[in-house]
PDB file of N, CA, C and O in Angstrom, chain B, residues numbered from 101:
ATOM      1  N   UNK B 101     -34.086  11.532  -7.056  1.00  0.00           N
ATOM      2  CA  UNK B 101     -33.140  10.438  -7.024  1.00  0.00           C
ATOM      3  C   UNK B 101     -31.706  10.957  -7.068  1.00  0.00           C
ATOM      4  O   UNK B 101     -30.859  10.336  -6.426  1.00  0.00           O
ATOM      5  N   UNK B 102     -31.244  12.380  -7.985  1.00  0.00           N
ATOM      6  CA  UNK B 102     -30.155  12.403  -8.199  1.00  0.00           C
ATOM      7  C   UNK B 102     -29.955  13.274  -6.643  1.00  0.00           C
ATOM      8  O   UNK B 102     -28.817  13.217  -6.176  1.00  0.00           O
ATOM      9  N   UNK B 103     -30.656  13.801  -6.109  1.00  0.00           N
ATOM     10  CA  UNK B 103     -30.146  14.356  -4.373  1.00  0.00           C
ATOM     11  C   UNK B 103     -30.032  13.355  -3.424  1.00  0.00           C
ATOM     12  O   UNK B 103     -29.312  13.400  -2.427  1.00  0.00           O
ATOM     13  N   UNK B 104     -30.690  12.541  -3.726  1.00  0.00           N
ATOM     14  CA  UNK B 104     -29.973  11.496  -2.299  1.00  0.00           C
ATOM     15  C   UNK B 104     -28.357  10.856  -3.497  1.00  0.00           C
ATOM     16  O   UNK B 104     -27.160  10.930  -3.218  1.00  0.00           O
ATOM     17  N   UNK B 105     -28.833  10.446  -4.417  1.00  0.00           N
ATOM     18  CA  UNK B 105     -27.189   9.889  -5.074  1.00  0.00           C
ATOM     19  C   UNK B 105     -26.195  10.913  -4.587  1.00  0.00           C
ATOM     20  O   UNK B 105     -25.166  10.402  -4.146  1.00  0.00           O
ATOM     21  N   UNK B 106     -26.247  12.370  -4.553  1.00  0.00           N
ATOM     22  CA  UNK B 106     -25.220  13.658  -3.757  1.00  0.00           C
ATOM     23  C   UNK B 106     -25.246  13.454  -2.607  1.00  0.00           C
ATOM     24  O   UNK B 106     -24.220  12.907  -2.201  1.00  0.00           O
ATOM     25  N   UNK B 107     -26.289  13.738  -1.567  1.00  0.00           N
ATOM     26  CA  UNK B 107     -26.191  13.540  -0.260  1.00  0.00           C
ATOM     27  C   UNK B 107     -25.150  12.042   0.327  1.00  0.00           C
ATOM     28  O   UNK B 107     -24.522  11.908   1.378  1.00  0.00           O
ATOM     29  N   UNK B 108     -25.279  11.310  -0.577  1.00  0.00           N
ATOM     30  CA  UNK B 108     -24.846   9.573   0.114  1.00  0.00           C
ATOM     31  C   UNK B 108     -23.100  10.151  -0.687  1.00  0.00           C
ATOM     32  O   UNK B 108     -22.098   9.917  -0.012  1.00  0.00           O
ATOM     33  N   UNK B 109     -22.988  10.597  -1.557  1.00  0.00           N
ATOM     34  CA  UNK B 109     -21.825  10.755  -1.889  1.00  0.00           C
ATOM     35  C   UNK B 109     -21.057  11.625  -1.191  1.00  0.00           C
ATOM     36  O   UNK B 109     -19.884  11.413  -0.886  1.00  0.00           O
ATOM     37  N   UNK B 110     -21.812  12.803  -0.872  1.00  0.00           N
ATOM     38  CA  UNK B 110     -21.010  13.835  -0.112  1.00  0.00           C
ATOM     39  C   UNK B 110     -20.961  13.554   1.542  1.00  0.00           C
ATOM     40  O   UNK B 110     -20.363  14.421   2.179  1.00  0.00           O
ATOM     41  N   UNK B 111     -21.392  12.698   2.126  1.00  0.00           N
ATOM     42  CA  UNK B 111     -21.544  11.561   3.300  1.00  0.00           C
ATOM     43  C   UNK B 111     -20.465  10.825   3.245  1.00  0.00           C
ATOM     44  O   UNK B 111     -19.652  10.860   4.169  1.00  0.00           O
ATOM     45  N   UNK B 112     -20.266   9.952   2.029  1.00  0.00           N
ATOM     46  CA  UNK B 112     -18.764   8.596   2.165  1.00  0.00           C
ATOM     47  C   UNK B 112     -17.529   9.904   1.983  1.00  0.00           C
ATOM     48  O   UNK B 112     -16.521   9.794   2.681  1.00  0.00           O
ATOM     49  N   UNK B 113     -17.632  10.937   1.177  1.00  0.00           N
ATOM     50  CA  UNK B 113     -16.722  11.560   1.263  1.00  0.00           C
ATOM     51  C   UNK B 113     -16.208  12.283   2.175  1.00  0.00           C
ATOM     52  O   UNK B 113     -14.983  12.319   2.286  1.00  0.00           O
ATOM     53  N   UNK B 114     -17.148  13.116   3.141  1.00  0.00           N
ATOM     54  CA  UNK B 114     -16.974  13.152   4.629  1.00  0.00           C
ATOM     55  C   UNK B 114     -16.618  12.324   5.299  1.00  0.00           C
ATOM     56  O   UNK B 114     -15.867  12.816   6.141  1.00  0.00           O
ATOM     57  N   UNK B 115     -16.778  10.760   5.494  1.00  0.00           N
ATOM     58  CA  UNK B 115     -16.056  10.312   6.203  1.00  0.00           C
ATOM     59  C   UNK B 115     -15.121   9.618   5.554  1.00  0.00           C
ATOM     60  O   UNK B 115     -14.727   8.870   6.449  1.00  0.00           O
ATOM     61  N   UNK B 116     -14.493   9.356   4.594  1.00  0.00           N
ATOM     62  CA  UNK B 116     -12.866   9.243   3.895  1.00  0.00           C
ATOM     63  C   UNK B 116     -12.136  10.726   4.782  1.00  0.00           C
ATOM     64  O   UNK B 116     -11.452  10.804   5.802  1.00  0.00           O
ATOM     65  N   UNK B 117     -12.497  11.425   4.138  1.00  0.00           N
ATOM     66  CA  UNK B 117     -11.656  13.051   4.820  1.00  0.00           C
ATOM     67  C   UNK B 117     -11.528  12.615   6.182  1.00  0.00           C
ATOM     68  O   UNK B 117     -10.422  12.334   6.643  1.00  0.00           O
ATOM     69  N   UNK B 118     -12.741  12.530   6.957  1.00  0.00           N
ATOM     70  CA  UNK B 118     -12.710  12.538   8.617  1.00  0.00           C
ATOM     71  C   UNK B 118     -11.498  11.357   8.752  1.00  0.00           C
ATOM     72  O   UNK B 118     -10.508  11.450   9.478  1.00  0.00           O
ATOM     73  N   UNK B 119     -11.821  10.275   7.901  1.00  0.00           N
ATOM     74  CA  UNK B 119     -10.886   9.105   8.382  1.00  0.00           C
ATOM     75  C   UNK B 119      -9.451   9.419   7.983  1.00  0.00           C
ATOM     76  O   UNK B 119      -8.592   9.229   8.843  1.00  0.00           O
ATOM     77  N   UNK B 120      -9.069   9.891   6.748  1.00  0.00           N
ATOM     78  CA  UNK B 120      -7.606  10.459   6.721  1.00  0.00           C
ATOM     79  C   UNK B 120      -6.874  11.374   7.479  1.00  0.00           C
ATOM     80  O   UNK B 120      -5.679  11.385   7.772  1.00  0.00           O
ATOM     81  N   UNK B 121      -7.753  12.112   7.739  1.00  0.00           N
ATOM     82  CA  UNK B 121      -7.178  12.992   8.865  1.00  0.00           C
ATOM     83  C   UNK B 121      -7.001  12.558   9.783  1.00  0.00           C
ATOM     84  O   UNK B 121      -6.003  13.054  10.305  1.00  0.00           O
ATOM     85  N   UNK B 122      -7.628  11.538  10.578  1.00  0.00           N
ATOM     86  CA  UNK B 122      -7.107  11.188  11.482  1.00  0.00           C
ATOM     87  C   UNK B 122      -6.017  10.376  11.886  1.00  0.00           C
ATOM     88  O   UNK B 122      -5.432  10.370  12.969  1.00  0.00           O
ATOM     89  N   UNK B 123      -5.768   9.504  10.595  1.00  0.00           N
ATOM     90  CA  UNK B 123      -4.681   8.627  10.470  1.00  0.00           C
ATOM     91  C   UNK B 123      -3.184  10.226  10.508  1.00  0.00           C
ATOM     92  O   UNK B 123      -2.271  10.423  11.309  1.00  0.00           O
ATOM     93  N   UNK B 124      -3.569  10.922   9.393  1.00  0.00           N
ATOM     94  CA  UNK B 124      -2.238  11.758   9.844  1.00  0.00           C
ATOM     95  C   UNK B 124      -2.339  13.040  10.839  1.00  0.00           C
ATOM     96  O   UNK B 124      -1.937  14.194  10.692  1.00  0.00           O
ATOM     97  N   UNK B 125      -2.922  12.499  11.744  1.00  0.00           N
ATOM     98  CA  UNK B 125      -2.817  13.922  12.908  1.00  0.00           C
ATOM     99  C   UNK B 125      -2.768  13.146  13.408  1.00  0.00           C
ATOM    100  O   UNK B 125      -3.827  13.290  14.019  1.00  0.00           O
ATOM    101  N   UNK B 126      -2.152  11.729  13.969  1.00  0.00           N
ATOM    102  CA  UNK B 126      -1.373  11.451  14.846  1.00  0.00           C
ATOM    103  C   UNK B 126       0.248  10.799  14.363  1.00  0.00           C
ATOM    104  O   UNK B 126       0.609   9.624  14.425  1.00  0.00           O
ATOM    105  N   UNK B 127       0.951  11.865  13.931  1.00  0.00           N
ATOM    106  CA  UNK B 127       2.600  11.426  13.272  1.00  0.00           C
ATOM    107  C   UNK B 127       3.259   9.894  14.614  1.00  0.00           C
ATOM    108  O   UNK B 127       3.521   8.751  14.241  1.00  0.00           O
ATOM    109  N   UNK B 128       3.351  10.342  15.926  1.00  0.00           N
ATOM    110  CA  UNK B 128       3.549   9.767  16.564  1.00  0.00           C
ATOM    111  C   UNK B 128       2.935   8.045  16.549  1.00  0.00           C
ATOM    112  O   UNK B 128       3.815   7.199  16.392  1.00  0.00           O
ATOM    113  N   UNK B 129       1.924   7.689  16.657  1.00  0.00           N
ATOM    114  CA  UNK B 129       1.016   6.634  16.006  1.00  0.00           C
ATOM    115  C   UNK B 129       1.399   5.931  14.782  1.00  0.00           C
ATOM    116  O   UNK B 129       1.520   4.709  14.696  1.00  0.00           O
ATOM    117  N   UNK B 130       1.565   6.687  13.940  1.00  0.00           N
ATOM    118  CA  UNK B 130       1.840   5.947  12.442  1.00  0.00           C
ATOM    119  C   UNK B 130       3.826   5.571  12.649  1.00  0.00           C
ATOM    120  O   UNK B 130       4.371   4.577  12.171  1.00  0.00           O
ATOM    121  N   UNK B 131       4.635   6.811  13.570  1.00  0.00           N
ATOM    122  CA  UNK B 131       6.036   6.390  14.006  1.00  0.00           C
ATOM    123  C   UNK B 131       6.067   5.114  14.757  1.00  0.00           C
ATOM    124  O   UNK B 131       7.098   4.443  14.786  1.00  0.00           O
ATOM    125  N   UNK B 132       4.904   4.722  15.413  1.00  0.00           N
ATOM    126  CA  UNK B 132       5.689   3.462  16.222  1.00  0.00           C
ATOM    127  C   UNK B 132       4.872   2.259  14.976  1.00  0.00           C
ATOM    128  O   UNK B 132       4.660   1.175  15.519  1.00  0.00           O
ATOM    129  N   UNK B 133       4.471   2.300  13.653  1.00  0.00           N
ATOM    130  CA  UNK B 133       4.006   1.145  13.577  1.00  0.00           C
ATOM    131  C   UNK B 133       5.274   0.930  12.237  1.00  0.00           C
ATOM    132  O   UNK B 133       5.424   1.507  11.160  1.00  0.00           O
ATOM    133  N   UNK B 134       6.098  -0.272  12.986  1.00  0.00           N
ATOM    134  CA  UNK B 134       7.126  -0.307  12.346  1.00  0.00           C
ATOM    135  C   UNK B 134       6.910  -1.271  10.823  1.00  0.00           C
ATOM    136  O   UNK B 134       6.130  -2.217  10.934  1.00  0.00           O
ATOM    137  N   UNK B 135       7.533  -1.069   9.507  1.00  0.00           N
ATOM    138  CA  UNK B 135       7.172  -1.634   8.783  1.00  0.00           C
ATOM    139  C   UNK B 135       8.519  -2.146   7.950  1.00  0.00           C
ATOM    140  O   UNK B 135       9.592  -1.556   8.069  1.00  0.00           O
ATOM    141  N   UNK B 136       8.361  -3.207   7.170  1.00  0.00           N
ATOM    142  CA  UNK B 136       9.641  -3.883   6.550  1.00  0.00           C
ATOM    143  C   UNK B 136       8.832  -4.252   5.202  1.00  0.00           C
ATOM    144  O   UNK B 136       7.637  -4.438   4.974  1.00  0.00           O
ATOM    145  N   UNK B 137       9.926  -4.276   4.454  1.00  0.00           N
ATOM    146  CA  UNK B 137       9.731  -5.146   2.348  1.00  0.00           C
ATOM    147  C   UNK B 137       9.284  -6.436   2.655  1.00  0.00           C
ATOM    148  O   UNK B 137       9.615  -7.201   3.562  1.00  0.00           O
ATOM    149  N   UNK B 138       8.350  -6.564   1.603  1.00  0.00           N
ATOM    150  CA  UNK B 138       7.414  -7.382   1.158  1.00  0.00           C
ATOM    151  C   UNK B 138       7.867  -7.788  -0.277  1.00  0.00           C
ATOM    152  O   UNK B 138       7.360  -7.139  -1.192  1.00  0.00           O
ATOM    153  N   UNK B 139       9.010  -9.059  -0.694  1.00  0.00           N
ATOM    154  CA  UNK B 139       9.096  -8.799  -1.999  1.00  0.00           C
ATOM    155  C   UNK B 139       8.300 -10.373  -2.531  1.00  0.00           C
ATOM    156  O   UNK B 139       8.139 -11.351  -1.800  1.00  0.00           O
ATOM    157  N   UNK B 140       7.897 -10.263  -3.956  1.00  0.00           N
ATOM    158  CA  UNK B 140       7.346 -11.393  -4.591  1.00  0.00           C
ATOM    159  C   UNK B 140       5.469 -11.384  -4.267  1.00  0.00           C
ATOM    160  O   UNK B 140       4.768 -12.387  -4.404  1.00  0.00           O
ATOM    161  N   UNK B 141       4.957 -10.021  -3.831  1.00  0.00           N
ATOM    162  CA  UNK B 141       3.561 -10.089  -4.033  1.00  0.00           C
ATOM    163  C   UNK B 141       2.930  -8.545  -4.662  1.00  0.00           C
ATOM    164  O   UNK B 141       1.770  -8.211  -4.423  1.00  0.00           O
ATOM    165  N   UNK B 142       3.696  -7.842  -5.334  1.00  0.00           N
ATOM    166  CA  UNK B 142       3.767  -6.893  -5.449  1.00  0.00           C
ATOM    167  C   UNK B 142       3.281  -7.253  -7.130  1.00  0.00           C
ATOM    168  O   UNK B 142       3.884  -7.974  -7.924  1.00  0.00           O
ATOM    169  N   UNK B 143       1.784  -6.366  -7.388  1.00  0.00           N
ATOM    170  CA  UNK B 143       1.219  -6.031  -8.674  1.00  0.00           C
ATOM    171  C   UNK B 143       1.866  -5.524 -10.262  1.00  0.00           C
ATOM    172  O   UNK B 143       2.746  -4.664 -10.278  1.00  0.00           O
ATOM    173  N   UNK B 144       1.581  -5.860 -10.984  1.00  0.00           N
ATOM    174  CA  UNK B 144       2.423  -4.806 -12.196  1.00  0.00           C
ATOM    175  C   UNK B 144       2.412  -3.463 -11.862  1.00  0.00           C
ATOM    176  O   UNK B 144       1.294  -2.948 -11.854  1.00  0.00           O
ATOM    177  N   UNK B 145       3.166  -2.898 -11.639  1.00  0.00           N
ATOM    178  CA  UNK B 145       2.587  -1.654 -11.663  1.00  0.00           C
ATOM    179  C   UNK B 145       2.632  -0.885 -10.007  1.00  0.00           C
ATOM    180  O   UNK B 145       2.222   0.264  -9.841  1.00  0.00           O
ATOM    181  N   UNK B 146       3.042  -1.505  -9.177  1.00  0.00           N
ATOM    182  CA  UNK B 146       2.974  -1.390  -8.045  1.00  0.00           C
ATOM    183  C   UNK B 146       3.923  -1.109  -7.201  1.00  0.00           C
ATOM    184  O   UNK B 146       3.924  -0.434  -6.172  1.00  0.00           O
ATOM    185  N   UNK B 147       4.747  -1.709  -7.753  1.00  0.00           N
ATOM    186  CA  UNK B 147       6.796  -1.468  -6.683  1.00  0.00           C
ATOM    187  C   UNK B 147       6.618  -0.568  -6.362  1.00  0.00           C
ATOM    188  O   UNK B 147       5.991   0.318  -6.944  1.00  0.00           O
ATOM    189  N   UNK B 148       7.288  -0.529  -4.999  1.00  0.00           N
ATOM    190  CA  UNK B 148       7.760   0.841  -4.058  1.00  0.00           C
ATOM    191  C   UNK B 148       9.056   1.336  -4.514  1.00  0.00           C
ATOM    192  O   UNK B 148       9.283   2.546  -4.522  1.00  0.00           O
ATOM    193  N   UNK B 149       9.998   0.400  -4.927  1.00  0.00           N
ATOM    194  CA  UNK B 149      11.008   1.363  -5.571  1.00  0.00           C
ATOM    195  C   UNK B 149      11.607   0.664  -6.828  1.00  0.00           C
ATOM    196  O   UNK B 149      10.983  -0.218  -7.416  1.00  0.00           O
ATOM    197  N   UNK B 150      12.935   1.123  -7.247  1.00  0.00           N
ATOM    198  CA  UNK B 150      13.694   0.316  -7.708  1.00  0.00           C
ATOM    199  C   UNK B 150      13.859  -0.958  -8.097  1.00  0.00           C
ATOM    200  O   UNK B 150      14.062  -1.536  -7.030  1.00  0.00           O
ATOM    201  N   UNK B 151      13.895  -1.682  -8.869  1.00  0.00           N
ATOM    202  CA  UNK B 151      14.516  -3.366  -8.618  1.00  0.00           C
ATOM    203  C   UNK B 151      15.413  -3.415  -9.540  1.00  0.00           C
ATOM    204  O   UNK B 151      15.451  -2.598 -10.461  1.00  0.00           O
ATOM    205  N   UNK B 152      16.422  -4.596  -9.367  1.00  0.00           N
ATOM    206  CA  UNK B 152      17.361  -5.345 -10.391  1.00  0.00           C
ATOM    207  C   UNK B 152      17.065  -4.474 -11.826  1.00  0.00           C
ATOM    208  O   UNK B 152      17.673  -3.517 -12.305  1.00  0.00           O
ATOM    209  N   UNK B 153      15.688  -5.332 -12.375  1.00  0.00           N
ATOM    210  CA  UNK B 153      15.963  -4.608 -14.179  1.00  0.00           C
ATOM    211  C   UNK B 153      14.618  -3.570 -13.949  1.00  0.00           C
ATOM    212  O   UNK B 153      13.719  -3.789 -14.760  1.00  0.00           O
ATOM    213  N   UNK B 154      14.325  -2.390 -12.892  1.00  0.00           N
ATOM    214  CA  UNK B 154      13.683  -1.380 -13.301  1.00  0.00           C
ATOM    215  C   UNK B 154      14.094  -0.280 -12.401  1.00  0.00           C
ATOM    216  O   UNK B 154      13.944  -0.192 -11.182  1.00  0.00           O
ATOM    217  N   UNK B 155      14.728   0.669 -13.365  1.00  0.00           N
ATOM    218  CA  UNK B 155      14.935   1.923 -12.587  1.00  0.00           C
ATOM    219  C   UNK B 155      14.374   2.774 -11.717  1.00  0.00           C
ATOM    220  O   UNK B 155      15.039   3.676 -11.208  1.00  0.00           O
ATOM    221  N   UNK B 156      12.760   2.539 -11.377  1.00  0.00           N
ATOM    222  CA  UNK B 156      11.847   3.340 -10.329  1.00  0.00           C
ATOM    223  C   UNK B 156      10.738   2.530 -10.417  1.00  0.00           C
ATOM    224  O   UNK B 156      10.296   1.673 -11.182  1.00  0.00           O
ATOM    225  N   UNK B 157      10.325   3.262  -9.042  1.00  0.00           N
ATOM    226  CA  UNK B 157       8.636   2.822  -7.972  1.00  0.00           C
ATOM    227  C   UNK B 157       7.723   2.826  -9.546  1.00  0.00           C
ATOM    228  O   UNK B 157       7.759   3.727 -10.384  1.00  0.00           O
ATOM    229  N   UNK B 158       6.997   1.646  -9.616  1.00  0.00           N
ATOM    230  CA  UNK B 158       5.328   1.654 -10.189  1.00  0.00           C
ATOM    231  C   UNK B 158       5.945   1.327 -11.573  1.00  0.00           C
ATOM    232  O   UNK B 158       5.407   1.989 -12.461  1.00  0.00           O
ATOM    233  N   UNK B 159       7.235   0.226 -12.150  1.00  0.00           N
ATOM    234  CA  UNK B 159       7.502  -0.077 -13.313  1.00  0.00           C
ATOM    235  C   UNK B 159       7.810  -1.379 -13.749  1.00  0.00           C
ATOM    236  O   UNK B 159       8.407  -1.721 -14.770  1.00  0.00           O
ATOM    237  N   UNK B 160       7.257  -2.157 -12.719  1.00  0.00           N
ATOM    238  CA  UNK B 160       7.159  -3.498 -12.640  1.00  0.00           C
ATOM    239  C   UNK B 160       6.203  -4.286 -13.567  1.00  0.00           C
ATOM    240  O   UNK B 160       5.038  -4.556 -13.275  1.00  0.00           O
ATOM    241  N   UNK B 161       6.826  -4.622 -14.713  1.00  0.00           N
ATOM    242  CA  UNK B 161       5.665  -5.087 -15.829  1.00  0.00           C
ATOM    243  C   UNK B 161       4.635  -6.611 -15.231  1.00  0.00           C
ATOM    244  O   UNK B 161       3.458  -6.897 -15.447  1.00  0.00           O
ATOM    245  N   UNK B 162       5.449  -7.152 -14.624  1.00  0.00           N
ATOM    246  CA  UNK B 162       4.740  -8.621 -13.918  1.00  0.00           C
ATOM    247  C   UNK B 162       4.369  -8.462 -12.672  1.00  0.00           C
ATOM    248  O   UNK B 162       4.955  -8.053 -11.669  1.00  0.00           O
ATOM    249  N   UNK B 163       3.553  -8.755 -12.832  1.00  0.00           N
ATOM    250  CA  UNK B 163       2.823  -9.415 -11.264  1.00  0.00           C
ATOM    251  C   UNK B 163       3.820 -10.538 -10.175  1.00  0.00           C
ATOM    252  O   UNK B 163       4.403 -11.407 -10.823  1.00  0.00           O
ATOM    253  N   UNK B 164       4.026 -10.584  -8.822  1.00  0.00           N
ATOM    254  CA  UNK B 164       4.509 -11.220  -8.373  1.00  0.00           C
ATOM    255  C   UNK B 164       6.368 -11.611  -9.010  1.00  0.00           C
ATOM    256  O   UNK B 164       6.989 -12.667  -9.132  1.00  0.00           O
ATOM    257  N   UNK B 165       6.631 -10.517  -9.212  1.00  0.00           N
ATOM    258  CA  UNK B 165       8.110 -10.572  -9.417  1.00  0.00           C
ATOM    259  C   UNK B 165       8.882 -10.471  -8.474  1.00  0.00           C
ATOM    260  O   UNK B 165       8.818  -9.460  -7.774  1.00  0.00           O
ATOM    261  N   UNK B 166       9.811 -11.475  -8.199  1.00  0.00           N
ATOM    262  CA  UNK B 166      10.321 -11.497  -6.930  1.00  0.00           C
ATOM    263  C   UNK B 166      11.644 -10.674  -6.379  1.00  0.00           C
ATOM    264  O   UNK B 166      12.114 -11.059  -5.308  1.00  0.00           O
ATOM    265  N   UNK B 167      12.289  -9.521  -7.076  1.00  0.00           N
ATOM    266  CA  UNK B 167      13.172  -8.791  -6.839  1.00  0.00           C
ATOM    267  C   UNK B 167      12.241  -7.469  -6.550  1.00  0.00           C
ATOM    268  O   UNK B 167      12.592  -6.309  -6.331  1.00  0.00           O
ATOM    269  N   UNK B 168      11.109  -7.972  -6.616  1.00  0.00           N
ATOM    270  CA  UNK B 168       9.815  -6.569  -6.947  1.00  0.00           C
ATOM    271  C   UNK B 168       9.783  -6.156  -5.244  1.00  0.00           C
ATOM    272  O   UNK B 168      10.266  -7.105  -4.626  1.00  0.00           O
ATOM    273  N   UNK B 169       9.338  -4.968  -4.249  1.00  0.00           N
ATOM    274  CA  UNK B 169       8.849  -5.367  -3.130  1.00  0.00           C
ATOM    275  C   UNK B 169       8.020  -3.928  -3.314  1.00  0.00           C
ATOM    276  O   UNK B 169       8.127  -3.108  -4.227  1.00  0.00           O
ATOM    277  N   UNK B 170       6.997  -3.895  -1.916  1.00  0.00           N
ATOM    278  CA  UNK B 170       6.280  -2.998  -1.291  1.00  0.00           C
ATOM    279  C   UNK B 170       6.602  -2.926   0.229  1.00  0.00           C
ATOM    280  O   UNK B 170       7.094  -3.904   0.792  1.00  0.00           O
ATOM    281  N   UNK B 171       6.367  -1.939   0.801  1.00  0.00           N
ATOM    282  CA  UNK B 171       6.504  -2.014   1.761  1.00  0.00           C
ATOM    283  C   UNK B 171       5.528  -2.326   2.514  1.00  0.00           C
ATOM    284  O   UNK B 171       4.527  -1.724   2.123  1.00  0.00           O
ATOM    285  N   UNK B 172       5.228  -3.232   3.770  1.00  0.00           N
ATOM    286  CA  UNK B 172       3.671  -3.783   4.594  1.00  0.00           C
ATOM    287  C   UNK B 172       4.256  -3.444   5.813  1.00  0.00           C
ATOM    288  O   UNK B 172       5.476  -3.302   5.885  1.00  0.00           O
ATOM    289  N   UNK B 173       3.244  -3.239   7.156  1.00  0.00           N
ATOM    290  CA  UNK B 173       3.245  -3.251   8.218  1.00  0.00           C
ATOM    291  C   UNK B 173       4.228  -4.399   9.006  1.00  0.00           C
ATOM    292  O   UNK B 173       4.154  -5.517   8.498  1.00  0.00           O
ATOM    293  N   UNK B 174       4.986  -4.294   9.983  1.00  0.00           N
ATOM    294  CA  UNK B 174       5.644  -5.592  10.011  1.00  0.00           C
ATOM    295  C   UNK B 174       5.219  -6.847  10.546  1.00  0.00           C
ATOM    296  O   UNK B 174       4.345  -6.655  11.392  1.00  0.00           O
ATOM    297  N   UNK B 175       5.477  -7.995  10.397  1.00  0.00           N
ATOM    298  CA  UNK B 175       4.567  -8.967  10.404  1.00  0.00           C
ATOM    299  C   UNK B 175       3.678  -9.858   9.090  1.00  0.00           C
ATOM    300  O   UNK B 175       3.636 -11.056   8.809  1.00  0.00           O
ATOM    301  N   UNK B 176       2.918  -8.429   8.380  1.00  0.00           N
ATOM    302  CA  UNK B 176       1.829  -8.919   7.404  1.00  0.00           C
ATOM    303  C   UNK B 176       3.153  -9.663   6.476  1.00  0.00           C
ATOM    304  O   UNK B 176       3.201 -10.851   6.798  1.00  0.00           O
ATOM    305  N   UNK B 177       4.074  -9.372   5.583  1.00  0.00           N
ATOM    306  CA  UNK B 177       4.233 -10.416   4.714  1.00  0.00           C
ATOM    307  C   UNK B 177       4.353 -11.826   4.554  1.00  0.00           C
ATOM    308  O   UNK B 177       4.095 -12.466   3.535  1.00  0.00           O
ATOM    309  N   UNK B 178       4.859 -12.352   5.889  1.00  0.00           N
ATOM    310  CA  UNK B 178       4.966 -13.532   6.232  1.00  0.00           C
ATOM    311  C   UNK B 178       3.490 -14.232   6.381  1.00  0.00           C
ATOM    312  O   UNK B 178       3.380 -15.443   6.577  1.00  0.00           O
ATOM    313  N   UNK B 179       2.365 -13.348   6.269  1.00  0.00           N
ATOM    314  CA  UNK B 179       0.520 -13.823   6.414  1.00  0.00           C
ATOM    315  C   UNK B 179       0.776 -13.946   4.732  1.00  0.00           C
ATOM    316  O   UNK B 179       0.405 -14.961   4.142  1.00  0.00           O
ATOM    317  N   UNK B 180       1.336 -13.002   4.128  1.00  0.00           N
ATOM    318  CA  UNK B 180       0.332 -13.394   2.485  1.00  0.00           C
ATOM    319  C   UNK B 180       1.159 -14.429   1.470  1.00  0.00           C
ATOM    320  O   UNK B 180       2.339 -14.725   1.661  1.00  0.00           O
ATOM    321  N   UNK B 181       0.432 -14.886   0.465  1.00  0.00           N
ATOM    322  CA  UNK B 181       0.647 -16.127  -0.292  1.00  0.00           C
ATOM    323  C   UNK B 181       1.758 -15.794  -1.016  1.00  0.00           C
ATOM    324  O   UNK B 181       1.464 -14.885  -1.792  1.00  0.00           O
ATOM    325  N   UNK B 182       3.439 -16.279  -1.152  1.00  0.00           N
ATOM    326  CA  UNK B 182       4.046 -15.555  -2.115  1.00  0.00           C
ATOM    327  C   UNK B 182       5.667 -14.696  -1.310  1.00  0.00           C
ATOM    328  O   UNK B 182       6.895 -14.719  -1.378  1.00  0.00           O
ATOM    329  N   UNK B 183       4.534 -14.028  -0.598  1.00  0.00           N
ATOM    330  CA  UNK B 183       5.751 -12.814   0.828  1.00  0.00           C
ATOM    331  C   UNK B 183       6.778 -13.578   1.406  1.00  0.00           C
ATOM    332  O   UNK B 183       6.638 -14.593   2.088  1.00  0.00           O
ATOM    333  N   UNK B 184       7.996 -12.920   1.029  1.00  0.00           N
ATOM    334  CA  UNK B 184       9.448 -13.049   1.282  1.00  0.00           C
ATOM    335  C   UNK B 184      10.082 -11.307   1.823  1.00  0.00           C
ATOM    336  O   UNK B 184       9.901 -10.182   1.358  1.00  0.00           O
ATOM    337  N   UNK B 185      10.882 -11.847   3.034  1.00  0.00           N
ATOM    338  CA  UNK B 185      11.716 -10.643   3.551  1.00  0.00           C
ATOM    339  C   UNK B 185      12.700 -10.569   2.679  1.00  0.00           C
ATOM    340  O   UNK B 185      13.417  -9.572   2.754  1.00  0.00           O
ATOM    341  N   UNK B 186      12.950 -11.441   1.789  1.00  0.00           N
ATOM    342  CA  UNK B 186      14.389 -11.002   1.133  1.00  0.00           C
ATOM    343  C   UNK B 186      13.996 -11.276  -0.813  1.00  0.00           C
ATOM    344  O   UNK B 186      13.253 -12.147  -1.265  1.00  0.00           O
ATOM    345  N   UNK B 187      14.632 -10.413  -1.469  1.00  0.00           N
ATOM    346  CA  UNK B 187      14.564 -10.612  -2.332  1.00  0.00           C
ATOM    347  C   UNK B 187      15.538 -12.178  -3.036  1.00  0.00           C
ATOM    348  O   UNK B 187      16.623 -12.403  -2.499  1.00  0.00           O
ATOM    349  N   UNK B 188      15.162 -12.954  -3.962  1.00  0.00           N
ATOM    350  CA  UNK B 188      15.532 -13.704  -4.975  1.00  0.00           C
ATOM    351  C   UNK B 188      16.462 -13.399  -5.819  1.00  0.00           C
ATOM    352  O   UNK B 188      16.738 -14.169  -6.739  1.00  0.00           O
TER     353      UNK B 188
END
């Protein structure tokens, strides 16, 4: 039992690796997918940078704080519940 639990593990982990690599061996690909701030859906704990009252990325004590942002693909924030291009 515990060799197939390794085999199936060392399998999803082969393809995570296979799949990351491929996302960054094409720089060009990931350059054209243009992306913009996402503020007011962003986790405790989650900010991409800075805000108003926190000096750095990942110090956001509340959930959904709206000076808070992440950065998303462009397009997606305006899909999720909350997502504003501009901060409050």
């Amino acid at each position: 039992m515990q060799k197939s639990n390794l085999a199936v593990t060392a399998a999803i982990t082969g393809l995570m690796a296979l799949g990351a690599s491929a996302l960054t061996a094409t720089p060009a690909a990931a350059a054209e997918t243009e992306m913009e701030k996402c503020y007011g859906v962003v986790k405790a704990g989650q900010n991409d940078c800075a805000t108003k009252a926190n000096s750095c990325a990942g110090t956001v004590k509340e959930d959904a704080k709206k000076d808070a942002f992440i950065v998303v693909p462009k397009g997606l924030c305006d899909r999720l519940a909350g997502g504003s291009k501009t901060s409050s």
